[in-house]
N, CA, C and O atoms as a GROMACS GRO file, in nm:
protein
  248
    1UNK      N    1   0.112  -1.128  -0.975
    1UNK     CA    2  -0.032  -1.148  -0.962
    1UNK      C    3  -0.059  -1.211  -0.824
    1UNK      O    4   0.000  -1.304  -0.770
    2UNK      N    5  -0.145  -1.151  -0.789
    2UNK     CA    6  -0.209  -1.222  -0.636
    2UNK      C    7  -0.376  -1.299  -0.681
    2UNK      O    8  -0.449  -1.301  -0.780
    3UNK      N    9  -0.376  -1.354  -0.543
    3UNK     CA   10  -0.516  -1.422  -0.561
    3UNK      C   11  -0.559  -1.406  -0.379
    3UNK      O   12  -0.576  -1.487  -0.287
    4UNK      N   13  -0.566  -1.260  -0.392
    4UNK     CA   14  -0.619  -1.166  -0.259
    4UNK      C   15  -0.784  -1.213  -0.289
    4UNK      O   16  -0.848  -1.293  -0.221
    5UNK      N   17  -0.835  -1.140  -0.412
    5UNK     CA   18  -0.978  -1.133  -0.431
    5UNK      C   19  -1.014  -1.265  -0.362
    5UNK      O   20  -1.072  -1.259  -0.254
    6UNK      N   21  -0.973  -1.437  -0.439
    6UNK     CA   22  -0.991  -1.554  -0.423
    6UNK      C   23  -1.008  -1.588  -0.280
    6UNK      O   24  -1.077  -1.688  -0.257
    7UNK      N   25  -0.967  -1.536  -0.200
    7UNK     CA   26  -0.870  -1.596  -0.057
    7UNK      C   27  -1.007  -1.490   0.057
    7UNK      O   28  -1.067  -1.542   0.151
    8UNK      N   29  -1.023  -1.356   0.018
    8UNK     CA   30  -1.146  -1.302   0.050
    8UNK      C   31  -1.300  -1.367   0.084
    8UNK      O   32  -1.367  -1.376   0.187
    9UNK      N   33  -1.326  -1.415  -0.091
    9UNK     CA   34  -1.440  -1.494  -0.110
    9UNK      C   35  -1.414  -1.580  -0.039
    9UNK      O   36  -1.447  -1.541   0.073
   10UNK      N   37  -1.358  -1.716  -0.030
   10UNK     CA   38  -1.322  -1.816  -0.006
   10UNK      C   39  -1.360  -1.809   0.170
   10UNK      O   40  -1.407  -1.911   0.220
   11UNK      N   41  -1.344  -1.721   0.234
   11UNK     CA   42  -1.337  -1.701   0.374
   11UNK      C   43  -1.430  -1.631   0.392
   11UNK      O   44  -1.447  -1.608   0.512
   12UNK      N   45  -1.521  -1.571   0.312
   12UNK     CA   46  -1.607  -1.486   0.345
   12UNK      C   47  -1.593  -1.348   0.412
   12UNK      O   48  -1.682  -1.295   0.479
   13UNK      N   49  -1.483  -1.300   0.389
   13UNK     CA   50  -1.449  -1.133   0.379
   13UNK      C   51  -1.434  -1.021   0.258
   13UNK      O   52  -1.398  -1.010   0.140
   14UNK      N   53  -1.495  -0.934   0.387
   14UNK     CA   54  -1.506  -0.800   0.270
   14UNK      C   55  -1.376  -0.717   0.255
   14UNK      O   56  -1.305  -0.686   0.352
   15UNK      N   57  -1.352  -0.685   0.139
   15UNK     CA   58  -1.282  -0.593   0.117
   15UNK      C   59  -1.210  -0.481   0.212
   15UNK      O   60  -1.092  -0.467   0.246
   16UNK      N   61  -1.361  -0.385   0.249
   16UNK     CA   62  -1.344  -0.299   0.316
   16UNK      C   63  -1.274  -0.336   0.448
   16UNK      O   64  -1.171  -0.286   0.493
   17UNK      N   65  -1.388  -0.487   0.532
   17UNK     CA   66  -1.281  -0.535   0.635
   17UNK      C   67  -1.148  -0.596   0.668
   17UNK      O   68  -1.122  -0.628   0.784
   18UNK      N   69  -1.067  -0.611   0.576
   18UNK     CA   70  -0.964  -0.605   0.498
   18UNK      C   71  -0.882  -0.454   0.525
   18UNK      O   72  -0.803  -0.416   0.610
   19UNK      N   73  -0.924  -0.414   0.448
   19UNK     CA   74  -0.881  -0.220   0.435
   19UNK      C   75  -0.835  -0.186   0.591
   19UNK      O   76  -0.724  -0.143   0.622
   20UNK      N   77  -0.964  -0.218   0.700
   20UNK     CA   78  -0.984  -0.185   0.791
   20UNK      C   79  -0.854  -0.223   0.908
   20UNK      O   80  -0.787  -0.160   0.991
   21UNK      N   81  -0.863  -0.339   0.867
   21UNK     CA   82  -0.724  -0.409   0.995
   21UNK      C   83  -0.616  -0.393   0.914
   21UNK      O   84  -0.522  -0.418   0.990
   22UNK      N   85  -0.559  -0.359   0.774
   22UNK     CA   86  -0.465  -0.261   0.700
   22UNK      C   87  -0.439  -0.145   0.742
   22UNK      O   88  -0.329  -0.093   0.722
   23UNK      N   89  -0.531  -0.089   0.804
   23UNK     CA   90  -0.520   0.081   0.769
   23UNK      C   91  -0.521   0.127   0.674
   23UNK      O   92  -0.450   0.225   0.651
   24UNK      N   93  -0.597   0.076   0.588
   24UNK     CA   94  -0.541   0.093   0.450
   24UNK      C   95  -0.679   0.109   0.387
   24UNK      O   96  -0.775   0.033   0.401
   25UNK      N   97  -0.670   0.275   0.278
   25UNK     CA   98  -0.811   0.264   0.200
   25UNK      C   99  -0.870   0.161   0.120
   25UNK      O  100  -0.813   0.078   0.049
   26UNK      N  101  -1.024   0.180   0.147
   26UNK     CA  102  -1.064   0.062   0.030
   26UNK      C  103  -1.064   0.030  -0.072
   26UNK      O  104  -1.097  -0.076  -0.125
   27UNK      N  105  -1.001   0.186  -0.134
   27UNK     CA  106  -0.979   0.144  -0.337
   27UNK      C  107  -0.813   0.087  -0.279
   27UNK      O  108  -0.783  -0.024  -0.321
   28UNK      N  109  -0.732   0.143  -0.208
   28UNK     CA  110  -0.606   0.008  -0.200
   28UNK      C  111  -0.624  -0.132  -0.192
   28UNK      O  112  -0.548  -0.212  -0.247
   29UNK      N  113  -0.715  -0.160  -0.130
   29UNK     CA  114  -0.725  -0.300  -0.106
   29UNK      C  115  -0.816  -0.321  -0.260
   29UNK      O  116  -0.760  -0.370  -0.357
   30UNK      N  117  -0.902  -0.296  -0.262
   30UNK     CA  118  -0.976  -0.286  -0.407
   30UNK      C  119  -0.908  -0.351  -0.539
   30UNK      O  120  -0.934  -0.442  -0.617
   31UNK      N  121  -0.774  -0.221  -0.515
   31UNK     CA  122  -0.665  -0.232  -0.649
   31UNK      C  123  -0.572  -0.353  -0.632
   31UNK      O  124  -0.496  -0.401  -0.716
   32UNK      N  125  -0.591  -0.386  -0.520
   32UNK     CA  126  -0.478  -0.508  -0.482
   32UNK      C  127  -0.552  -0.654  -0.534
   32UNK      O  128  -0.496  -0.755  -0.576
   33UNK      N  129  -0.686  -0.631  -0.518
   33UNK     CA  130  -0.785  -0.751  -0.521
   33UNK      C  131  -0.831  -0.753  -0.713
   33UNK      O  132  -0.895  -0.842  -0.769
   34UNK      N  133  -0.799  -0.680  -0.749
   34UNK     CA  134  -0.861  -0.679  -0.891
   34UNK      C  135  -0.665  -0.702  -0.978
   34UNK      O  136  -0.652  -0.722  -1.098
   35UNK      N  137  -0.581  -0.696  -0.911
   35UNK     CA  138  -0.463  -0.695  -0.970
   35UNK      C  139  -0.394  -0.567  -1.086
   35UNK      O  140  -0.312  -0.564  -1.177
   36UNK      N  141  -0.476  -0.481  -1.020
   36UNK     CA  142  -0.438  -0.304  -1.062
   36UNK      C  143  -0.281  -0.318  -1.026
   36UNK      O  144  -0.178  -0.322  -1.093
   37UNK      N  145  -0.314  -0.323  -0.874
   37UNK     CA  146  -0.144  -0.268  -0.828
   37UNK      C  147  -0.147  -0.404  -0.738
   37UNK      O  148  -0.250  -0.469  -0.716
   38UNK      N  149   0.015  -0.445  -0.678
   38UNK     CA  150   0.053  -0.533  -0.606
   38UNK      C  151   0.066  -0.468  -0.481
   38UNK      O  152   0.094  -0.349  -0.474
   39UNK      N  153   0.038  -0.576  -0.334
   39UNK     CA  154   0.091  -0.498  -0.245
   39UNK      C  155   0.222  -0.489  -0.224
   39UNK      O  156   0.280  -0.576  -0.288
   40UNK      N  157   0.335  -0.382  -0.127
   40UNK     CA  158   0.455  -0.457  -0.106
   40UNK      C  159   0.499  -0.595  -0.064
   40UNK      O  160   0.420  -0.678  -0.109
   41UNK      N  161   0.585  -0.641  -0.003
   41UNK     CA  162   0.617  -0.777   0.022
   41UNK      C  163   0.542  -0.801   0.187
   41UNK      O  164   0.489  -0.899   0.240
   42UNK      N  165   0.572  -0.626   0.244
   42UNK     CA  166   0.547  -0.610   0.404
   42UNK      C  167   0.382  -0.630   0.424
   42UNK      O  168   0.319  -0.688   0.513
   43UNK      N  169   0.344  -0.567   0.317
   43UNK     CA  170   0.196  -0.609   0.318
   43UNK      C  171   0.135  -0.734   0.308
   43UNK      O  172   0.040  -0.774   0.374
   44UNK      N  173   0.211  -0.808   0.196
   44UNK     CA  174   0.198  -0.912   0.158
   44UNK      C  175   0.173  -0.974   0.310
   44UNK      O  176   0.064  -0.992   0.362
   45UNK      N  177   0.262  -0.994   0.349
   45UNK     CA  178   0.284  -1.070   0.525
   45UNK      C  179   0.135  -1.063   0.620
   45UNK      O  180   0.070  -1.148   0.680
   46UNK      N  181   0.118  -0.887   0.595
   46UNK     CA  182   0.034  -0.837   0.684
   46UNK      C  183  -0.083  -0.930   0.662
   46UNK      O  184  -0.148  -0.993   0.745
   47UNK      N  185  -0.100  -0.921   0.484
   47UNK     CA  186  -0.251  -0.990   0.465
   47UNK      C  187  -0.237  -1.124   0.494
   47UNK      O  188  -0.321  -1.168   0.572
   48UNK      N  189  -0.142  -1.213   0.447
   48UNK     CA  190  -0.215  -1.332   0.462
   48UNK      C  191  -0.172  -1.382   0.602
   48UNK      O  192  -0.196  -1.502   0.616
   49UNK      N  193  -0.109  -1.316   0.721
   49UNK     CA  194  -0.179  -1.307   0.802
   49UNK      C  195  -0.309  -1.318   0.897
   49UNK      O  196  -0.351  -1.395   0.983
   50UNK      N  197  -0.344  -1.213   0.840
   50UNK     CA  198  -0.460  -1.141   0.917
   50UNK      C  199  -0.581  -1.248   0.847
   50UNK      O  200  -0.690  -1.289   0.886
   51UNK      N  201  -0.510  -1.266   0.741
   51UNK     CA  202  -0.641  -1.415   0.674
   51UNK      C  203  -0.624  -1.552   0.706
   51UNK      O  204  -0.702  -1.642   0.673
   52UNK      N  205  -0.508  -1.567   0.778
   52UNK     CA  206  -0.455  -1.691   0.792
   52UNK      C  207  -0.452  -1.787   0.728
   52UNK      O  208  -0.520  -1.890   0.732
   53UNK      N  209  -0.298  -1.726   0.606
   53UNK     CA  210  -0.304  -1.815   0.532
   53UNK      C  211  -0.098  -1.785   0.484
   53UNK      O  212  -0.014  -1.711   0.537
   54UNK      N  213  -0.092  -1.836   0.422
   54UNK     CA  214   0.048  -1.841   0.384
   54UNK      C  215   0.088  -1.691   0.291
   54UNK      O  216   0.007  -1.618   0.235
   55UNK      N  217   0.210  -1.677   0.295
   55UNK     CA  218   0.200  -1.559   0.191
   55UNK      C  219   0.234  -1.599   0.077
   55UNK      O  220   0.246  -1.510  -0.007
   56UNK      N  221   0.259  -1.728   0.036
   56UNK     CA  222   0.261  -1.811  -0.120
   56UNK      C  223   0.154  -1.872  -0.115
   56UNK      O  224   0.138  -1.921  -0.226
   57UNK      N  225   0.056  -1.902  -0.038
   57UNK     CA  226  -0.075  -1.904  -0.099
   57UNK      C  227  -0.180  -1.812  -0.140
   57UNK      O  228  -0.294  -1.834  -0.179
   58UNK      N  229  -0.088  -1.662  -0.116
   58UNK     CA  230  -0.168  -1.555  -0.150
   58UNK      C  231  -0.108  -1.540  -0.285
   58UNK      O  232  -0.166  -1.437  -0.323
   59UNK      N  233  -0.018  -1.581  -0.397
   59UNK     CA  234   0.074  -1.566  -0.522
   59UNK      C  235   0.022  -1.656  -0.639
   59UNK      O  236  -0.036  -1.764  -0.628
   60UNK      N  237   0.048  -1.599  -0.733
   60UNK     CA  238  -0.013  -1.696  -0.838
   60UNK      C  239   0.110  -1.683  -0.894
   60UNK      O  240   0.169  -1.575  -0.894
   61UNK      N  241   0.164  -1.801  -0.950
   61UNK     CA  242   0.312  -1.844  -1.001
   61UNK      C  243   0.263  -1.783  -1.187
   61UNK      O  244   0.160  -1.829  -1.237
   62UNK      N  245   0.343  -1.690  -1.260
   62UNK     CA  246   0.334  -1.665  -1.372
   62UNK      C  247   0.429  -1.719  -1.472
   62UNK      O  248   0.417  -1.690  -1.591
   0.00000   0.00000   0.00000
């Protein structure tokens, strides 16, 4: 489980702009943010990144 959606709001980004510096369509990022599908680990990096934030603060411990 991620907490992509959380980390979005929280910063005040959209989805789509998200998608955008991904390369990546907006139902991917979409499905990543609603916890449909996970990203890989490489993505993982990419996003919290590009959000500046940790990539275990993008994880929710289950």
């Amino acid at each position: 489980m991620n907490r992509i959606k959380e980390v979005l709001k929280e910063k005040g980004i959209s989805q789509a702009w998200l998608a955008k510096k991904l390369d990546k369509s907006y139902n991917t990022i979409n499905e990543y943010a609603r916890n449909v599908r996970q990203p890989s680990i490489e993505d993982l990096y990419k996003i919290a990144n590009i959000l500046g934030v940790s990539a275990k603060d993008l994880l929710i411990e289950q």
